[in-house]
C-alpha positions in Angstrom: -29.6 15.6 27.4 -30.8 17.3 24.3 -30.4 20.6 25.8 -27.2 20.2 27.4 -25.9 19.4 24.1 -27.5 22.3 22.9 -25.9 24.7 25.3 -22.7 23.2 25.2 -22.7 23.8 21.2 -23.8 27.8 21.9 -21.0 28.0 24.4 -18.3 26.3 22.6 -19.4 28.4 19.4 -19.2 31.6 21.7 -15.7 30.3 22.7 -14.3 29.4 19.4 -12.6 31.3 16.6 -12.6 30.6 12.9 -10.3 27.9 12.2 -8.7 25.8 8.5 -11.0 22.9 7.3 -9.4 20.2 5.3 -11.3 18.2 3.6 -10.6 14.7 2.9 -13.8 13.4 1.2 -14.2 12.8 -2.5 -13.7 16.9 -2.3 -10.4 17.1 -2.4 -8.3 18.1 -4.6 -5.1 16.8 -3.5 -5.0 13.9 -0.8 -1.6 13.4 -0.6 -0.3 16.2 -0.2 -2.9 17.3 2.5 -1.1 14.9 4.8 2.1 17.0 4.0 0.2 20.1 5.2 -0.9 18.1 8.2 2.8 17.6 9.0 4.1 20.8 7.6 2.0 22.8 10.6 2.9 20.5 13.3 6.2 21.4 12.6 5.5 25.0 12.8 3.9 24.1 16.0 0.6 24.8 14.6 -2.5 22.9 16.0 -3.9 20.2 13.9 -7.1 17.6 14.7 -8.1 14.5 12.9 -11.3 14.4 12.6 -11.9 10.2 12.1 -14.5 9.5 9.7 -15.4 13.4 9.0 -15.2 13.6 5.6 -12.7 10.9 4.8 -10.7 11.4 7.8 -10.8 15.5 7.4 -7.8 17.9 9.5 -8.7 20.9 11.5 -6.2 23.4 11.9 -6.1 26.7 13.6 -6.8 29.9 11.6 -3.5 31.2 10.4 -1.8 32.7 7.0 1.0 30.0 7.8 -1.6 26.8 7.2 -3.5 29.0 4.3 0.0 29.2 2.4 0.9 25.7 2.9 -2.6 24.5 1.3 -1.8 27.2 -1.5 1.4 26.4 -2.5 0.5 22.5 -2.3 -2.8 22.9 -4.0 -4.8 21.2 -1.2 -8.4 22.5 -0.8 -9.5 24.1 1.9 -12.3 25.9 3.7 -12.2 28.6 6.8 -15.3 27.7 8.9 -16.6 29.8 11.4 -16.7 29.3 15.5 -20.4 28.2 15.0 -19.5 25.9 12.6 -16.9 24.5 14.4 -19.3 24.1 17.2 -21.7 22.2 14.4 -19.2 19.6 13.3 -17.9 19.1 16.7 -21.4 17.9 18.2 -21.9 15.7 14.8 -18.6 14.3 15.6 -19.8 13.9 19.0 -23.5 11.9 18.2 -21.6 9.9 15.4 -18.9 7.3 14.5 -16.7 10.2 14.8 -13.7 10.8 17.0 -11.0 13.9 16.8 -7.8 13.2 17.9 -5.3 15.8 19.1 -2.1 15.3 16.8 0.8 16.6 18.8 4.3 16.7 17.0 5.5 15.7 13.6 7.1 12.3 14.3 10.5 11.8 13.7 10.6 9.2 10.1 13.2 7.0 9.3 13.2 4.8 5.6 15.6 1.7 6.0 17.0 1.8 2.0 20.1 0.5 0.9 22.8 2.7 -0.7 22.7 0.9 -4.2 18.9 1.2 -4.3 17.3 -1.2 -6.7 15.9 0.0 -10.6 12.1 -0.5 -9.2 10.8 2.7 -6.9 9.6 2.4 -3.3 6.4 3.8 -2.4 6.8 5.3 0.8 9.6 7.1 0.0 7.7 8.7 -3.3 4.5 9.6 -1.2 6.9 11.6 1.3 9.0 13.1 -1.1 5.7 14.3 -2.8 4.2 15.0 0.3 6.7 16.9 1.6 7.4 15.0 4.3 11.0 15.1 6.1 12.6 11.7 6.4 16.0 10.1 7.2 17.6 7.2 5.2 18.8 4.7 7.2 20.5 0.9 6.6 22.2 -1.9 8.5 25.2 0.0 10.5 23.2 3.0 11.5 20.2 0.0 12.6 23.3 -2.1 14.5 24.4 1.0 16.0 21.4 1.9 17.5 20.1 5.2 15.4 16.7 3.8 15.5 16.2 5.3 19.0 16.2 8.5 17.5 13.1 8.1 15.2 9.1 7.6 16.4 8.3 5.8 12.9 10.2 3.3 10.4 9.7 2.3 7.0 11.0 -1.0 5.8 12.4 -0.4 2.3 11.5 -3.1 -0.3 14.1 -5.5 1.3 14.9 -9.0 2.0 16.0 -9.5 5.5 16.3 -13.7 4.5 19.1 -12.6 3.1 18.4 -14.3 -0.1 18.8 -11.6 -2.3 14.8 -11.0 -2.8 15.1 -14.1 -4.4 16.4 -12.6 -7.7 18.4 -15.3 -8.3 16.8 -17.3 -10.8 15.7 -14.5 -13.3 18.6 -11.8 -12.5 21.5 -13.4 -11.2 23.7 -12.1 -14.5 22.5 -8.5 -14.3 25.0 -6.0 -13.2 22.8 -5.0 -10.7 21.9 -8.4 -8.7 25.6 -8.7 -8.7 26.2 -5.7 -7.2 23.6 -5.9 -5.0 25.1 -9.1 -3.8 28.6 -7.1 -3.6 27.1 -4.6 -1.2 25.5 -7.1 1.2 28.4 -8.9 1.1 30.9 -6.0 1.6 28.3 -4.7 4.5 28.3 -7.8 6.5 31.7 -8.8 6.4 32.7 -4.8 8.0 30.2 -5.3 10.4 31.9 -8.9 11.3 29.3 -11.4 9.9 30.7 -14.5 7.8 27.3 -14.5 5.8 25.1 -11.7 4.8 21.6 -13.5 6.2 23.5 -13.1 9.5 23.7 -9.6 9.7 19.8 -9.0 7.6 18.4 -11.4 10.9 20.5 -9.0 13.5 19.4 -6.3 12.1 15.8 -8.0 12.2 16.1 -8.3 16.0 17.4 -4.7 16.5 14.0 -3.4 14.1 11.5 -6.0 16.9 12.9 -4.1 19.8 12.7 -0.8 18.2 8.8 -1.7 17.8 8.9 -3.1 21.4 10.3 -0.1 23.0 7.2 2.0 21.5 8.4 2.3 18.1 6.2 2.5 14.6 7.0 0.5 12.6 5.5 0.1 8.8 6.4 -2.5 5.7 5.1 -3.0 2.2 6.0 -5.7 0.0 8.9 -8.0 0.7 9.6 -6.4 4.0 6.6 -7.9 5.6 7.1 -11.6 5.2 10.9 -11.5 5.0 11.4 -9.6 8.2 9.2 -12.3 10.6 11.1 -15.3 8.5 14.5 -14.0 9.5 12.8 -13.2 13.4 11.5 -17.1 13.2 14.7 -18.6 11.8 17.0 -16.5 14.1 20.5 -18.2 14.1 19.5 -20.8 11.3 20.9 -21.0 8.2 18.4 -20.9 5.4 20.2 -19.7 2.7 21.1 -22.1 -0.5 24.6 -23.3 -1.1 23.8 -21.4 -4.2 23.7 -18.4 -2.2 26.4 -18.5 0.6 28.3 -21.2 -0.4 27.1 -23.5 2.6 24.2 -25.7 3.0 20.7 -24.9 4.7 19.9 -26.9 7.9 18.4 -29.5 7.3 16.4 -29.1 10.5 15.6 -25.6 9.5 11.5 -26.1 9.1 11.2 -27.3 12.7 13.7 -24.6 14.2 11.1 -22.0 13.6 10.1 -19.9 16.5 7.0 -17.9 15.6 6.5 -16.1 18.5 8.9 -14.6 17.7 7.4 -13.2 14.8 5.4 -9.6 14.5 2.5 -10.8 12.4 2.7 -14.7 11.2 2.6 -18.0 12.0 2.7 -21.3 10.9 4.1 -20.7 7.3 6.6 -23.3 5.7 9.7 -22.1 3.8 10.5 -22.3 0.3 14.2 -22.2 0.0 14.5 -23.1 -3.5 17.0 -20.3 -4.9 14.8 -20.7 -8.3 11.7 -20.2 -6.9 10.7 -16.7 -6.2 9.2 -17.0 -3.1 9.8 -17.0 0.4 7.3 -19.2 2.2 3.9 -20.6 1.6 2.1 -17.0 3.6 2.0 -14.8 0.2 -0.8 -15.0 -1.4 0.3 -13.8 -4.8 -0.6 -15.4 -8.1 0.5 -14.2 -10.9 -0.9 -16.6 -13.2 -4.4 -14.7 -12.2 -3.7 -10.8 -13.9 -7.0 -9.6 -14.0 -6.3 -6.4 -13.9 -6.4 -3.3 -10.8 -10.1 -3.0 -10.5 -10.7 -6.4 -10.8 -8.2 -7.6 -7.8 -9.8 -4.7 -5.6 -9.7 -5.1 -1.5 -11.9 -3.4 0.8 -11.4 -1.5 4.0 -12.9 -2.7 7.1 -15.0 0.1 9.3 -14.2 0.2 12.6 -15.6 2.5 15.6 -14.1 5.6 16.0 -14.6 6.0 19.8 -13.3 2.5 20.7 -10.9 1.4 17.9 -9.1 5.1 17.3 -6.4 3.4 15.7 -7.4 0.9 13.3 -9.9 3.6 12.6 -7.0 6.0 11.6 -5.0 3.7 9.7 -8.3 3.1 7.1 -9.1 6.9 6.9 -10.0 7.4 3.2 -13.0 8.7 0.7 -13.5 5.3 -0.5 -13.3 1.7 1.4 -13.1 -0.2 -2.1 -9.2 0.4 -3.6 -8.0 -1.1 -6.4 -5.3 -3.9 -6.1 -1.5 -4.0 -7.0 0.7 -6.6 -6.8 3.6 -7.2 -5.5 6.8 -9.6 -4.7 4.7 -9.9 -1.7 0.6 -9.3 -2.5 -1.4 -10.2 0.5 -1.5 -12.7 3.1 -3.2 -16.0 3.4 -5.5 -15.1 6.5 -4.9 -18.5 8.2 -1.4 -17.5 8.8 -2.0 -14.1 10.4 -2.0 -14.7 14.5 -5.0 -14.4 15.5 -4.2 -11.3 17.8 -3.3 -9.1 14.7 -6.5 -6.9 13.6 -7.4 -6.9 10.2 -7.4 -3.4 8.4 -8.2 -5.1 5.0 -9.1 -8.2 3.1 -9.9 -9.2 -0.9 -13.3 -10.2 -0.9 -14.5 -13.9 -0.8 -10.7 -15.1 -1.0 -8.7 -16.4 2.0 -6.5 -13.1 1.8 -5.9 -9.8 3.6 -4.4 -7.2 1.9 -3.4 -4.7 5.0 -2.8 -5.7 8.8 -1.8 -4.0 12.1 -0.5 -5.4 15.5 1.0 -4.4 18.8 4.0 -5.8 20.0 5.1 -4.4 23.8 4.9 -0.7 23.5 5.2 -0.1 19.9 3.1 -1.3 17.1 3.9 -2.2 13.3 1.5 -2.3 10.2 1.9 -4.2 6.8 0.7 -3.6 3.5 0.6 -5.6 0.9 2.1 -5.5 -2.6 4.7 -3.0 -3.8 3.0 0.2 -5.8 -0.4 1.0 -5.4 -0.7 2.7 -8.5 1.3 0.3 -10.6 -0.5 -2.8 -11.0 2.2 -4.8 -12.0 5.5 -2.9 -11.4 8.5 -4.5 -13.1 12.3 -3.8 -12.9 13.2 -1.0 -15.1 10.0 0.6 -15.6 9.7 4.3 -14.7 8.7 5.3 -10.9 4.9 6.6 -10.6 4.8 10.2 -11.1 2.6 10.6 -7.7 1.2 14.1 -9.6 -1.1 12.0 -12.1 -2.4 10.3 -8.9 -2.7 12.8 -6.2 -6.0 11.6 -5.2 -4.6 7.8 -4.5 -6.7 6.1 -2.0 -4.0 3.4 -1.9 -1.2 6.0 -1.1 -3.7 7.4 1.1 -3.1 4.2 3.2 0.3 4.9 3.4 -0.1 8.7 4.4 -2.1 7.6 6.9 0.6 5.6 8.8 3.1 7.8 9.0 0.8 10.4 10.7 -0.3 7.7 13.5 2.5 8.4 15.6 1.8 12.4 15.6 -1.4 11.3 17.7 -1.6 12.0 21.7 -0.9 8.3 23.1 -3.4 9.2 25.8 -6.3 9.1 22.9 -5.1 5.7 21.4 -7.2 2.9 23.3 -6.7 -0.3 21.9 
């Protein structure tokens, strides 16, 4: 066996030209924008491999002045390795918990973001903009309307699809903004012909679900996660406060949940007190307990390369301990995850997970926790993150890492 795999390493080397190493170990002098390279040549219809767990999830690209320049011009390291070293990493990939998958074509990315976007920055659409990464905006017509067929991969912007206003209510309800806000919704539903806005936010729920169902990617941070499977479990009931709409919740509205309906949660119980700001009882946020980023770390779970391709893609990094960050939505209580959603991430010895993946017919959707991975506590008004102080984020790296998934050959994704 030995010398098979000897001869097969002389007679790929003999067979192989040099080609563009990227490394993404602690190397690396800019992660996030490697990712944006990645992209970048598989739009120019360059080839690109992931090399899983080489390296921190390295890229191999073909030789060419087009991929140098890209690495230049980002500042993203790289080395040109030989045939025979090709050869060399291939067969380590080979006898290891290594896989390289095939990334085929930049997918098509759409951001769901309202026109009046909020004074607080959303994450994903930072790390693409610094990336370089070409996205669409999209909101509630274009999602009733059906655009979402024409994108491989969403991002859920930091929104509530309760339709409660992100639960602002208590704190904000006499800024200019909140109001407006609430003018938008309200304008927006009643073109669309809804007589309340958490109506239209739980249609437009439903159209996201068989987006993912048809073989969509789907991916939410923050609010987006919990809000979207409430609005899927409460379907046609009302909710909302009087406070809110005008009209009362349903009284029945606990027991009217359907959660199989839901992408990633179960058994939670609603909080619809307009005061309180929270959702339901699945958010594992305290904020009476600020001890700081490094103190409220998570860590990745490792998975096998050959056999798990996917949940091994989704934790590529050059570190499995990241520091926390909270959000409106921080993590999850584990014992309201279904029990067929794997797992990416957890906060040690606490009942909570941090970062979660799940198939649902022939798409699949991932949640992450909290709101700004580099921005422990982000609060309204404060500056975005300048992503060039943290170009080496292993939390953004998480993010990066998603919207890359769907590039991969289907064929290679066994789950």
């Amino acid at each position: 066996m030995k010398r098979l795999l000897l001869l097969l390493c002389v007679l790929i080397s003999l067979s192989l030209s040099a080609e563009i190493l990227i490394p993404m170990d602690s190397s690396q002098s800019n992660h996030l924008k490697a990712y944006g390279v990645a992209f970048n040549s598989l739009k120019d219809q360059q080839t690109v491999k992931w090399l899983l767990n080489y390296r921190g999830g390295s890229f191999l690209a073909s030789e060419s002045q087009a991929v140098v320049s890209l690495c230049n011009i980002a500042g993203v390291r790289y080395e040109t390795v030989s045939g025979s070293q090709v050869a060399a990493i291939l067969t380590e990939i080979q006898e290891s918990n290594m896989e390289v998958l095939v990334l085929e074509k930049e997918p098509r990315i759409a951001v769901y973001i309202p026109p009046n976007t909020l004074p607080w920055d959303d994450a994903v659409s930072l790390a693409l903009e610094y990336a370089d990464i070409e996205y669409d905006k999209l909101w509630d017509e274009e999602v009733l309307q059906g655009k979402l067929n024409d994108y491989d991969w969403l991002h859920l912007h930091h929104e509530d699809f309760t339709g409660q206003y992100g639960k602002f209510y208590g704190s904000y309800r006499h800024m200019p903004w909140y109001q407006n806000d609430v003018r938008v919704n309200s304008e927006m539903a009643s073109r669309l012909g809804f007589a309340k806005v958490w109506q239209l936010k739980h249609a437009v729920a439903e159209k996201i679900r068989n987006f993912v169902e048809s073989g969509g990617f789907l991916f939410a941070m923050c609010g987006a996660t919990d809000t979207i499977d409430i609005a899927l479990a409460a379907a046609n009931t009302d909710i909302v406060d009087a406070a809110l709409d005008g009209d009362g919740i349903d009284p029945q509205y606990q027991s009217k949940l359907d959660f199989e309906r839901c992408f990633a949660f179960t058994g939670f119980k609603l909080k619809p007190n307009p005061f309180e700001y929270e959702f339901s009882d699945l958010d594992a946020s305290d904020y009476s307990r600020l001890r700081g980023a490094e103190a409220d770390f998570f860590q990745l779970f490792d998975f096998s390369a050959k056999y798990d391709p996917v949940p091994t893609m989704l934790t590529q990094c050059h570190t499995n301990v990241i520091d926390g960050f909270l959000g409106q939505t921080t993590s999850f209580f584990k014992d309201k995850v279904k029990k067929n959603v794997i797992i990416l991430a957890e906060v040690p010895g606490m009942n909570e997970v941090k970062y979660i993946h799940g198939n649902l017919g022939k798409g699949t959707f991932t949640f992450y926790g909290g709101h700004d991975p580099e921005d422990y506590q982000h609060k309204i008004g404060d500056p975005e993150t300048i992503l060039d102080l943290f170009k080496n984020s292993p939390g953004y790296r998480l993010i990066l890492n998603n919207v890359l998934f769907p590039a991969a050959e289907k064929k290679q994704l066994k789950t």
